[in-house]
N, C-alpha and C positions, 0 to 999 in steps of 0.2 A: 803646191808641194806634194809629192808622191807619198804615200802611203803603200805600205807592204801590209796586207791580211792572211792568216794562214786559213787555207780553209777547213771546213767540218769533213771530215771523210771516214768511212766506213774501213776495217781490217779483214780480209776474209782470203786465205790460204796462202800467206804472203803476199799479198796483192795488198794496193790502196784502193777503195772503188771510191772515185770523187760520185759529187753530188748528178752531175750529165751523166753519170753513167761508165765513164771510162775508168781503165782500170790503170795503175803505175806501180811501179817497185814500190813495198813497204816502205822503202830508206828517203824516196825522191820526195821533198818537200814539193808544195806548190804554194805558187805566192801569186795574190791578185794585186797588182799595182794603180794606181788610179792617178792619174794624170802620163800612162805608157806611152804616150802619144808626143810628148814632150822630151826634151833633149834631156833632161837633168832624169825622166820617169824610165825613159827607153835605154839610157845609161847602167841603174840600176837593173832593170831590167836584163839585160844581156849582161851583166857580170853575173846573177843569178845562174840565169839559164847555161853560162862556163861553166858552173860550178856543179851540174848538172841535176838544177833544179826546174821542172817544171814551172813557166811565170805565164801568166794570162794578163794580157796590158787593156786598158782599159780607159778608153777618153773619147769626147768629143771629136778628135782631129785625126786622122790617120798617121802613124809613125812616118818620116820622112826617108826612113833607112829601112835595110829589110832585115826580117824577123830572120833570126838564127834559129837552130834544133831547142825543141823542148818551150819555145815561144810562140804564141798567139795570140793577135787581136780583137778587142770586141769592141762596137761602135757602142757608146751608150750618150744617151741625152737626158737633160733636166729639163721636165716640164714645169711651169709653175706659174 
């Protein structure tokens, strides 16, 4: 099941500076999704990033479709 997180991000002359470092419009939300790699994740995903929200997808699997503007993937794994 997808999960949407808003992340912590810094305010500094109308600018958002996220946590990497980059900067975005004060107004552009970013949303970490976790299972983006998934049909139902990558779905929410790209209606976000229409709406012209920053999203970062986030799963095991590679998305099967390609990332639209204001969207990016990250591989991540569970060790255990």
């Amino acid at each position: 099941m997808p999960v949407t997180l808003r992340s912590k991000t810094l305010q500094k002359d109308g600018e958002t500076l996220t946590s990497d470092g980059r900067s975005t419009p004060a107004k552009q939300e970013v949303h970490l999704i976790t299972g983006g790699g998934g049909f139902a994740g990558f779905c929410l995903g790209r209606r976000l990033a229409g709406q012209g929200h920053r999203v970062i997808l986030a799963d095991v699997n590679e998305p099967l479709w390609d990332l639209t503007n204001n969207m990016e993937f990250v591989k991540v794994g569970m060790n255990g």
